[in-house]
N, C-alpha and C positions, 0 to 999 in steps of 0.2 A: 158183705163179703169178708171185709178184716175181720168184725169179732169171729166170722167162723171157723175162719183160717187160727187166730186164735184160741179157739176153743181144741182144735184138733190139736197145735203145739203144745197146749197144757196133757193133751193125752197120747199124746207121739210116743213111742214105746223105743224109738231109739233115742232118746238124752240129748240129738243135737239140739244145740240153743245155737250155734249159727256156723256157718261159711266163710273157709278163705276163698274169694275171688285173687286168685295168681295170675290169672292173666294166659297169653300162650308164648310169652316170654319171661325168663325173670332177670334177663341182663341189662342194666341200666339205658343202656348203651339204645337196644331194642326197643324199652320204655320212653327213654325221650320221641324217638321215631312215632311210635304210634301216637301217644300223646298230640304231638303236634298233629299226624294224617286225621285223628278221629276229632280232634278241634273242629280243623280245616273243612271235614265232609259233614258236620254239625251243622256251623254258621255258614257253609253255600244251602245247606239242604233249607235252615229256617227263612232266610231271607229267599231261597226262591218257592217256597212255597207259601210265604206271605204273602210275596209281590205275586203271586197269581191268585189266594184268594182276595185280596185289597182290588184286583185287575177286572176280577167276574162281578167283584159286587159293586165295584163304582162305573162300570160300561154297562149301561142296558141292553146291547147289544148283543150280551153277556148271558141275559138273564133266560136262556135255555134248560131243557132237561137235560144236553151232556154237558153242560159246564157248570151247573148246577153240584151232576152226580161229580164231575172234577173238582170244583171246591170240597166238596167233603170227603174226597180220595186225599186231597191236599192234608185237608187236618187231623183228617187218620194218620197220615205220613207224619206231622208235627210230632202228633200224641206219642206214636211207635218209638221215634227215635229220641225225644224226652225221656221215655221211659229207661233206655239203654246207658245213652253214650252220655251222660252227665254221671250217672253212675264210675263209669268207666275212664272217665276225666279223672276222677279223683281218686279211683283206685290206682294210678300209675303216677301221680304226684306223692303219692303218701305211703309210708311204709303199715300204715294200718289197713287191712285187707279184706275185714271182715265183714259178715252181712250177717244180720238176726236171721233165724228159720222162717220167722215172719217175714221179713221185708223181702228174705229170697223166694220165696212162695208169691207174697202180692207182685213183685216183678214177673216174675210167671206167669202169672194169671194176666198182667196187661198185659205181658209179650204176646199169649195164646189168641189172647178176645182181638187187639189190632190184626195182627197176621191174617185170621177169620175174619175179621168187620174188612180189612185189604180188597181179599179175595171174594168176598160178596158184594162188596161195590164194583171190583173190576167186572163181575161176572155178570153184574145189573148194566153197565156202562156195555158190556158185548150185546146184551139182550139189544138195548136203545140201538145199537150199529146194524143187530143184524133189521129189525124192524127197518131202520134210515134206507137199508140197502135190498133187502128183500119184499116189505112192504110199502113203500115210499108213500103212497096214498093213503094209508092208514097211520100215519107215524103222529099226529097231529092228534087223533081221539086213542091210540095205544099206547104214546108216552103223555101224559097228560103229567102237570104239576102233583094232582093230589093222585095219582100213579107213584111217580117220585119220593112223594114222603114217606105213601105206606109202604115201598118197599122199603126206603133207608128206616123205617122205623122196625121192620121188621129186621133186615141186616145186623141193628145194634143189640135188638133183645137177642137173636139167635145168637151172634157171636159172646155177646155175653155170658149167657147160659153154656157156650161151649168148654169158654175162658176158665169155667167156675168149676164144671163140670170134672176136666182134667187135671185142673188144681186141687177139688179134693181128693179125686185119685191118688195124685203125692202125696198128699197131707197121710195117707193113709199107710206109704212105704215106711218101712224102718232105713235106718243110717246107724251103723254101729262100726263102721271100718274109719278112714279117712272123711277128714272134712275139707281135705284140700280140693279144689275146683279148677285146673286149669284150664282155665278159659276166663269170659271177659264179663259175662254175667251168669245168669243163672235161667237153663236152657234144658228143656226137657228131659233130651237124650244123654247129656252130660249130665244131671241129676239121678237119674235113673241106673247109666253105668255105674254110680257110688252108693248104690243101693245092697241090702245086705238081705233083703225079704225076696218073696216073689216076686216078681214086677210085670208078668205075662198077661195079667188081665191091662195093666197099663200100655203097653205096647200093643194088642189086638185094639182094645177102644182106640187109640191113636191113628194106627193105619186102617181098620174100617172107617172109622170116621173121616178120617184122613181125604179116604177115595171119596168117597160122597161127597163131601162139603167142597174138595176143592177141584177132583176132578169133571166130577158129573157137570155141574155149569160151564167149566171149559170145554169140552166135547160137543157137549147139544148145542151151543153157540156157535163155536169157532167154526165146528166143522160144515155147518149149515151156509154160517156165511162165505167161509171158501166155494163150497162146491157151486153157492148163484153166482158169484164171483167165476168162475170157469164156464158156467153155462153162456155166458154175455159173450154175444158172437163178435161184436168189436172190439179191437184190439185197446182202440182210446176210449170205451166206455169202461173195461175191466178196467184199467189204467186209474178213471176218475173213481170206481168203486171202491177200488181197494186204496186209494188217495185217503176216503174219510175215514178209514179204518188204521191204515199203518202205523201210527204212533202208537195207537192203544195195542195193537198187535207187540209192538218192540215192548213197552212195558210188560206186558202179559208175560211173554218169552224170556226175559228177563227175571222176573219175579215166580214164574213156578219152576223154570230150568234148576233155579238153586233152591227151590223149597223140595224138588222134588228129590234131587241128590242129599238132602237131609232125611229125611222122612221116613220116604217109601223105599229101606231098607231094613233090614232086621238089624237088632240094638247092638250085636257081636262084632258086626263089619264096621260102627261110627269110627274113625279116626281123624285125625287134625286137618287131612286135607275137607273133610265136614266142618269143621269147625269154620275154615276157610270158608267156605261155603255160607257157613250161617252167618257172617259178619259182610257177606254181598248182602245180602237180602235184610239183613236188619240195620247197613247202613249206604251202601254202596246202590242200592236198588231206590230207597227213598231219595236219597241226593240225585239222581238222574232223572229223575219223574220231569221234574219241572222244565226241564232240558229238553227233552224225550217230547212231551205235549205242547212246547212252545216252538221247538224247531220249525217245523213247515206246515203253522197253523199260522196265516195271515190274520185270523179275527184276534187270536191274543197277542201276534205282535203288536197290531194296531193297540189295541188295551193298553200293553205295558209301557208302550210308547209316553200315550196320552197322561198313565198315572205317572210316571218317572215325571215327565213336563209341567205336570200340575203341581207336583212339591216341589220341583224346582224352581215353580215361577212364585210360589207361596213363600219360598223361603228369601225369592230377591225383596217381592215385598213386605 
């Protein structure tokens, strides 16, 4: 993917060789603030999604198809906000702001592929709920292990291919006006506004695809599992149905509320309260996962319990 990415920068017809990332501040004052907040939602996000993958793979307890599909939502999360918020660390310590054509494109491309590989695990993790809840008798030969792999293996090539897909889209825009970037990294929409070519086949390929990839699996899931969910004539059996589901629900909620006020608008309307928006979802969203899926799950409390006591007792002896 780099050398392609490079090959296109050698034949880029607009001249940029790179980006000021500014930030969506430029007063010190500002910069210290967020510096410290995106530290802050960095190191909770790493350490609590370690301790839940270190939690699923040392409890056999654990060792299910939805904590399974949870560990690797987790290192999705890791991978996502690696890709950002180190960046972004050091663009607001340093008066140096720039980024190669290259390296803002390869960020791009992993921002697009995680967001995509996100949303296809969450969408794989809905499918396992609604089977738990609507099939309960078949869940056992439906989500099977080698079920689990070939879809995450599938998940990683399609998102991939999506990631790449859109990236050379860009690669293909000219940039002949401003290189300044106000914002924190290097984001589609905000790339695109700083565009001096057409950008309308980029923008259609995005929201068609948009719809398909992210909402068609939220719909045929979600909606399936609400309405057996309403059908269940006790009031405490709805209660325990939708019990195995609500965390995954709040993240879901969570995670497309703000991709969808990014996205699924036309390029004219983006403004900063978007921007707001994209830095929930690429940091504010991962940092709550681990929160979100351990709240009122007794199997991982138990887990993290156990792993905390276990380095604890490793380290008295």
């Amino acid at each position: 993917m780099l050398q392609t990415v490079g090959e296109m920068d050698r034949g880029n017809q607009s001249g940029v060789s790179e980006f000021l990332l500014l930030g969506i501040s430029e007063s010190p004052e500002d910069q210290q603030v967020l510096f410290w907040m995106f530290l802050s939602m960095y190191l909770v996000t790493v350490v609590g999604h370690v301790l839940i993958i270190l939690a699923i793979s040392f409890d056999s307890r654990l060792h299910t198809p939805m904590y399974f599909l949870l560990a690797n939502l987790s290192f999705t999360d890791l991978f996502f906000v690696t890709n950002t918020i180190p960046k972004i660390l050091g663009n607001l310590q340093s008066q140096n702001k720039a980024i190669s054509y290259v390296g803002c494109l390869t960020q791009l491309y992993f921002l697009i592929s995680l967001v995509t590989l996100d949303n296809l695990i969450l969408a794989t993790m809905a499918y396992d709920r609604y089977v738990a809840i609507c099939h309960p008798l078949h869940y056992v030969t439906a989500i099977s292990p080698g079920f689990c792999i070939l879809f995450l293996t599938s998940c990683w090539v399609l998102s991939s291919l999506y990631g790449l897909t859109l990236t050379l889209l860009m690669s293909r825009v000219s940039f002949c006006g401003s290189r300044k970037i106000h914002y924190l990294f290097c984001e589609m929409y905000v790339l695109l506004r700083l565009a001096c070519s057409n950008t309308q086949l980029n923008h259609a390929v995005l929201i068609a695809t948009g719809i398909f990839i992210f909402l068609t699996p939220f719909g045929f899931n979600y909606v399936r599992i609400v309405r057996t969910i309403l059908q269940i004539p006790s009031n405490s059996s709805k209660y325990k149905a939708f019990s195995t589901c609500a965390s995954h629900l709040a993240v879901v909620a969570l995670f497309y509320g703000t991709l969808c006020m990014v996205y699924l608008q036309p390029l004219h309307t983006y403004s900063m309260k978007d921007s707001v928006a994209t830095v929930m979802y690429a940091g504010v969203t991962p940092m709550m996962n681990p929160f979100i899926y351990s709240l009122r799950n007794k199997d991982m409390h138990g887990a993290l319990v156990k792993l905390l006591l276990r380095k604890g007792f490793q380290r008295l002896t």
